[in-house]
C-alpha positions in Angstrom: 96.8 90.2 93.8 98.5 92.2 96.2 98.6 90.3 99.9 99.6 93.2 102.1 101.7 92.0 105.8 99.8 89.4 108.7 97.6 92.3 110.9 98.7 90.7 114.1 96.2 88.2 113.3 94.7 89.1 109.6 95.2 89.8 106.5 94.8 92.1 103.6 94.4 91.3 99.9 93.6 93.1 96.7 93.8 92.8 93.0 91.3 93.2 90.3 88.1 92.7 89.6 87.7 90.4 86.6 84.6 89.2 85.5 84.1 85.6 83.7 83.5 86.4 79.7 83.1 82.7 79.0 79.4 82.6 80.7 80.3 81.5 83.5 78.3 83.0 86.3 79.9 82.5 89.8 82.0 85.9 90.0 84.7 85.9 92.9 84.6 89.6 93.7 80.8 89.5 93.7 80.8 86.3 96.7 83.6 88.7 98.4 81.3 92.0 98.6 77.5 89.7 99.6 80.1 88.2 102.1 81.2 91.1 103.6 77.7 92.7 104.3 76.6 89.5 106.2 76.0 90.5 110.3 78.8 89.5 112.4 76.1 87.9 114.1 75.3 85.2 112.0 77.3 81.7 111.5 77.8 83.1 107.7 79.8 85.8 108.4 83.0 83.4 109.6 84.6 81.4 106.6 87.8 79.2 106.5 89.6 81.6 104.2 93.3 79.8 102.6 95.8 82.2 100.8 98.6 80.8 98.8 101.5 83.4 97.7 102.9 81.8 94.3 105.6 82.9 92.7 107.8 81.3 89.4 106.0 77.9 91.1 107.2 78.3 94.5 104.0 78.1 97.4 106.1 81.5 99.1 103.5 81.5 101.8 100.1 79.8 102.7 98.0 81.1 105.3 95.0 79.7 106.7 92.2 81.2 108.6 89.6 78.7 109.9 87.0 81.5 111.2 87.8 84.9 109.5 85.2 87.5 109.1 86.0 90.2 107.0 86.4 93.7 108.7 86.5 95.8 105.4 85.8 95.7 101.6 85.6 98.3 98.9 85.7 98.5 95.3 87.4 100.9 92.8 86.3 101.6 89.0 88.0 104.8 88.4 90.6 102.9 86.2 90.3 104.5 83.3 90.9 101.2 81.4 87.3 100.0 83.0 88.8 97.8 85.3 88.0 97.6 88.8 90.0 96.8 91.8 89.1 95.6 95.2 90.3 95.9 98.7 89.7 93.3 101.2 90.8 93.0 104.8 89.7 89.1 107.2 90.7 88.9 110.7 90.8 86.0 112.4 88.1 85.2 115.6 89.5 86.3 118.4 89.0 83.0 120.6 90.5 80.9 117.1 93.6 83.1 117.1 95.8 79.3 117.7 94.2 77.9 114.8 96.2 80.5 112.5 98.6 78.5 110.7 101.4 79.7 108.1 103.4 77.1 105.9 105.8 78.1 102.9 109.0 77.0 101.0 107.7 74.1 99.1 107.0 73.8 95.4 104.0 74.8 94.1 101.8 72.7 91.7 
């Protein structure tokens, strides 16, 4: 996954779209796109939304939004290898901007 820089107060994050082959039928990318076409009228359309930058082990960055809303999400399948990729930008609620936090530099699990 690509997590793109902070939008003053959001985030964007993409990567692939990989659906389960072992039966399994919660699919990630699915939950993203029924999320993102909830009204921003409805308590549904605010999640607490954490996202952990790993790399060799390290926890890089952890962010964590406890109302974001998602402002954009699209999907690609023009890959010619037949897999898709997705696109999606949260913002924080405006009146929950303090509640932001960002943590980093420890060792990952």
């Amino acid at each position: 996954m690509d997590f793109r820089c902070m939008l003053s107060h959001g985030i964007t994050i993409s990567g692939k779209i990989l659906v389960a082959t072992d039966g399994d039928p919660f699919d990630s990318t699915r939950q993203l796109a029924l999320w993102s076409v909830v009204p921003a009228e409805e308590a549904a359309a605010y999640r607490q939304v954490e996202v952990e930058i790993i790399n060799a082990g390290i926890v890089e960055r952890k962010y964590s939004f406890p109302r974001a809303f998602v402002v954009d999400y699209k999907e690609d399948f023009s890959n010619s290898d037949g897999i898709g990729q997705f696109k999606l930008i949260i913002k924080q609620k405006k009146d929950k901007l303090a509640t932001i936090s960002i943590e980093g530099g420890y060792i990952g699990a």
